[in-house]
N, C-alpha and C positions, 0 to 999 in steps of 0.2 A: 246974371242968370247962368251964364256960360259958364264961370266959376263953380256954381253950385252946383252944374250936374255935373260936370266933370268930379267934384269932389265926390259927391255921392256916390259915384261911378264908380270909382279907385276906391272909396271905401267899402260896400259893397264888394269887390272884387277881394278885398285885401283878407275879407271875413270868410273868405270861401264860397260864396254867393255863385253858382252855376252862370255863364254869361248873357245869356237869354234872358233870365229874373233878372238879372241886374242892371238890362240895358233898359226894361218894360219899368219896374221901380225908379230907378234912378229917371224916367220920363213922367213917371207919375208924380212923382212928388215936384218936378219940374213946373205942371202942370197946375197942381194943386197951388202951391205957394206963389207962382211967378207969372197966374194966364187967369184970364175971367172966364177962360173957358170950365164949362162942366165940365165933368169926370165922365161922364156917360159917352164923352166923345171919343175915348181913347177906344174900347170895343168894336166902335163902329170906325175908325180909319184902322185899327188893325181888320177888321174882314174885310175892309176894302182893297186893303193894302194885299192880302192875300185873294183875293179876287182874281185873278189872273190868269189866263192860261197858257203863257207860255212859264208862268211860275207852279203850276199845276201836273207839269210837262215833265218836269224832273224829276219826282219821286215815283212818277211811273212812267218813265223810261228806265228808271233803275231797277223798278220793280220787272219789267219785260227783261230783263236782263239776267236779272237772277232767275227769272221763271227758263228761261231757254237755257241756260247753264244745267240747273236742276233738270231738267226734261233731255238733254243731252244733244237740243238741238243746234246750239250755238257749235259744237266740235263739229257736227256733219256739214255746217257751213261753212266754218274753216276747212275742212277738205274740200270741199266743192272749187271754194276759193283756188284750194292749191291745185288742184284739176286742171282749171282753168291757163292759171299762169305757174303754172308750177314750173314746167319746160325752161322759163326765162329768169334770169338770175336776178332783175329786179322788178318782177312783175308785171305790172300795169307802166312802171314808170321808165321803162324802157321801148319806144314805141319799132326800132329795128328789130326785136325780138319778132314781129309780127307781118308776115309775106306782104309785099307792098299791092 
């Protein structure tokens, strides 16, 4: 079975196949041919598998990121930053910089 997806895989891939399609196809036919398992199952353990929230976490903390780029508030908090420890030549990570 290991064989055969891996074949499928690499062919698939060889064909121009985007790698996403090819990793879900090459599971299917895995499936199909080599598992008693139904096909109805691959749907339901991909949402589950996507089910997550710290996997849910990622594409909006990317998207908070571009939102404060665009809105121009990510520069005002780099300056704030440099406000703060700008005086000290390695910021935070110099703790002599800072009256005992």
């Amino acid at each position: 079975m290991n064989a055969a997806l891996a074949l499928s895989l690499i062919f698939l891939l060889t064909i121009s196949v985007p790698v996403a399609i090819a990793i879900a196809l090459a599971s299917i036919f895995g499936i199909t041919f080599f598992s008693n398992l139904p096909l109805l199952v691959v749907p339901q353990k991909m949402f589950t598998g996507l089910d997550s929230f710290p996997l849910m976490a990622v594409p909006f903390f990317i998207l908070a990121g571009n939102l404060m780029t665009k809105g121009g508030i990510s520069h005002r908090l780099v300056d704030f930053a440099k406000s703060l420890v700008g005086a000290c030549r390695a910021g935070w990570a110099r703790p002599r910089c800072w009256p005992a």
